[in-house]
C-alpha atoms as one frame of an Amber mdcrd trajectory, in Angstrom:
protein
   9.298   1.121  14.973   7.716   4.054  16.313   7.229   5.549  12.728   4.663
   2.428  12.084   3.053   2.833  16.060   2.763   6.901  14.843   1.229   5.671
  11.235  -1.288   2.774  12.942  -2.390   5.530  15.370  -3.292   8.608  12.556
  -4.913   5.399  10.359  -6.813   5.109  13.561  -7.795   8.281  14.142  -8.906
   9.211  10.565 -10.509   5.866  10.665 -10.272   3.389   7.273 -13.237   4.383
   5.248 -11.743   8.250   5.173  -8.230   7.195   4.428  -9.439   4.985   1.268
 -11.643   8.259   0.333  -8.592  10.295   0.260  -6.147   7.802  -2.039  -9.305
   7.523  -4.701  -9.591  11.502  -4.149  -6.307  12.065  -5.007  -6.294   9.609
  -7.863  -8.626  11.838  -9.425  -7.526  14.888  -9.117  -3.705  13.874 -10.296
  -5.467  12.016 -13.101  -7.685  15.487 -14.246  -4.380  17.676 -13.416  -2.562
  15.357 -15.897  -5.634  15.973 -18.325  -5.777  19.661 -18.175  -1.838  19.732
 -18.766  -2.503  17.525 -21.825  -5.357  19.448 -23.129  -3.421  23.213 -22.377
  -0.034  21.629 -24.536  -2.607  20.443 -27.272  -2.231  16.722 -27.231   0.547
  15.472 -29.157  -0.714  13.601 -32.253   1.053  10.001 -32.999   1.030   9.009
 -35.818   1.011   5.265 -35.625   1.541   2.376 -38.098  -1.195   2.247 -39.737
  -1.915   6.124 -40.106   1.420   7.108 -41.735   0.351   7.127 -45.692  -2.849
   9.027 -44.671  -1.770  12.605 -44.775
C-alpha cells in the first residue's frame, strides 16, 4: 500500500500534464530507436503472396 501512496505522491509532484509528456516522449524515441535499428540491419525484404513470381 505504501508503494501506490509513494506513486500518487511523485504523480503529484511531477504533476499530470508532465507525466503524459514523458509516456508520448518515450513512445517516440523507442519507436525511432526501433527505426534506426531497422534501417542500420537493412530492412528485411518479404516477399509476400503476391510478389513471389516477380523476380
Amino acid at each position: 500500500m505504501e508503494t501506490v501512496e509513494y506513486f500518487s505522491d511523485f504523480l503529484r509532484r511531477i504533476g499530470a500534464t508532465n507525466f503524459l509528456a514523458i509516456g508520448i516522449g518515450l513512445i517516440v524515441l523507442w519507436l525511432l530507436i526501433s527505426g534506426i535499428r531497422k534501417g542500420l540491419k537493412g530492412g528485411r525484404k518479404d516477399n509476400g503472396p503476391d510478389q513471389e513470381g516477380e523476380d
